[in-house]
N, C-alpha and C positions, 0 to 999 in steps of 0.2 A: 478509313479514308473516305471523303467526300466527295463524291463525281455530280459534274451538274450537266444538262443537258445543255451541247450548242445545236441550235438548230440555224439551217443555212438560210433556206425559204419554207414558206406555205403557198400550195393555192387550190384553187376550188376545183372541184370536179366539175366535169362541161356540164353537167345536171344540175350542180350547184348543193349537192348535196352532201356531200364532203370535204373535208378539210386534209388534204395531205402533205406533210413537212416532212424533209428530210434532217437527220438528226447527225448527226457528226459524231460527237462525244458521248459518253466513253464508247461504247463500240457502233458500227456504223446500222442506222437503220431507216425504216419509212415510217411516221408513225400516220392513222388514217382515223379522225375524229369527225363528228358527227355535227354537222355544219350549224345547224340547231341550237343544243344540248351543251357539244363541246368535249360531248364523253367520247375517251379513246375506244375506236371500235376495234382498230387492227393495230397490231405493229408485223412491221416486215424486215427480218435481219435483209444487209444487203451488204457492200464492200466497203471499204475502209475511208472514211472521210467524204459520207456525201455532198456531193451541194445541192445545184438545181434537180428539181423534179417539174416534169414536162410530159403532158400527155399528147397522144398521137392524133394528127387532125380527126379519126373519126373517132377517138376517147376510148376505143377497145383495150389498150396498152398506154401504161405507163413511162416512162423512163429518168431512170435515176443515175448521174453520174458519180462514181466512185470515184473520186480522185487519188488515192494514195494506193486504190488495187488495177487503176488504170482499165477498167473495166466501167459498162454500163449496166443497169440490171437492169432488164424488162421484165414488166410486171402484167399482169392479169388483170385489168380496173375492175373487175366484178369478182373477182377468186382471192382477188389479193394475194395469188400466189408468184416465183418468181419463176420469169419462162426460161431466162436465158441470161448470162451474162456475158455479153462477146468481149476481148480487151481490145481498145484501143487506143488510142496514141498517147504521149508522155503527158498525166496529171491533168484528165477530162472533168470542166469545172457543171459544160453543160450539153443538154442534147435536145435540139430545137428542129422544130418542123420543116423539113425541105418540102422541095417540089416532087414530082410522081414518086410519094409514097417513101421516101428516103427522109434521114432525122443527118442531120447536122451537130456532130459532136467538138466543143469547142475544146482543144488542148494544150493547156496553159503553156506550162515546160516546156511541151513538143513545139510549139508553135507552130499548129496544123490543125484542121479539123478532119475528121474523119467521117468518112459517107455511111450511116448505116441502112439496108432494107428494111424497113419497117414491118413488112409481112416475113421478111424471112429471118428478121434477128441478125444477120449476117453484116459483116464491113465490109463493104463491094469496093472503096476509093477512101485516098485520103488527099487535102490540098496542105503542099507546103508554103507557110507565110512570113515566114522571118520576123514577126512580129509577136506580140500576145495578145491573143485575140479577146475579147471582152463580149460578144456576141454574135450571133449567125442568124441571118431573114430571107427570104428567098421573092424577089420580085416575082411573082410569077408571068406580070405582065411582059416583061425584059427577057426571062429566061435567064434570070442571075440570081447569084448567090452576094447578098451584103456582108461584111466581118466589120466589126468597128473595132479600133485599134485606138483603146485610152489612152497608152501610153505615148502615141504618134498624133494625138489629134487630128486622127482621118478616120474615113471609112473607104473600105478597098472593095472594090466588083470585080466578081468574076463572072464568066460569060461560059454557059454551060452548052457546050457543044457532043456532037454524037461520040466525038475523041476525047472529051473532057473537060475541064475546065480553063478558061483561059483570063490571064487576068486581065481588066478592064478598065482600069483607071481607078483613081481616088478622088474623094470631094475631103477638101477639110471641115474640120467641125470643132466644137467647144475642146478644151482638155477633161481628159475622165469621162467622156461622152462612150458611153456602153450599148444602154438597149437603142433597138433601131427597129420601127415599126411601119407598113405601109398603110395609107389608106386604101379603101375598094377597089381603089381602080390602078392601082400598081405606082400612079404617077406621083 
């Protein structure tokens, strides 16, 4: 029997010196190629059906979401080993950079993101959105958390208070409209 690799993404180490994709098929992995050359340096088994791979604002940690073991693997960027797999919510596509040191896990099914610690590998919060979220940014100028919702052509804020998150309103946007990035200055 012939198995091909699907890979979900690639992207560069904050050094720019590696090339890391997460693999999907046949079984789930990270593979870590040499940004150069091209040669595979690492592969890292991880959960079942990854997608996105996201490294943590200071590049120490990686993060890989499993989708089909509902889990995130966090990984070691210099050991390429895995630290930790915490689960969280129904069918995690990705896991994006929050605000004080927290990752934002987007989840499909569950339609909810989940709050990880970044320093402690832990799910401290989750938000529920009735939607399927397609992305997660964090103003930090606002002190909100952005989801954009392809399916509803918005993007929904939430307003992250010392009690939690509160939702914020929506702006419309294109249909299919996923990633959502700020410039410098939040505005």
């Amino acid at each position: 029997m012939l198995f091909r690799s699907i890979a979900f993404n690639a992207v560069f180490s904050p050094n720019g010196k590696e090339i890391w994709a997460a693999v999907m098929m046949p079984a789930g992995k990270v593979d870590v190629f040499d940004a150069v050359s091209y040669s595979l340096l690492n592969t890292i088994p991880v959960g079942q059906m990854p997608s996105e791979v996201t490294f943590s604002d200071d590049g120490k940690k990686v993060f890989v979401a499993n989708g089909m073991s509902n889990t995130v693997s966090v990984i070691d960027a210099i050991t390429k080993q895995v630290l930790d797999s915490p689960t969280v919510g129904n069918y995690p596509v990705g896991a994006w950079p929050g605000m004080g040191e927290m990752m934002y896990v987007d989840n499909e099914k569950g339609e909810s993101i989940s709050v990880l610690n970044s320093m402690t590998n832990m799910m401290v919060g989750s938000v529920d959105l009735g939607f399927i979220p397609g992305m997660v940014s964090p103003n930090t100028m606002m002190n909100q958390m952005w989801v954009s919702d392809p399916n509803g052509s918005q993007v929904h804020m939430w307003t992250i208070t010392s009690t939690g998150y509160v939702q914020g309103g929506t702006v419309n946007v294109g249909s299919g409209a996923s990633a959502i990035a700020f410039n410098k200055d939040g505005t």
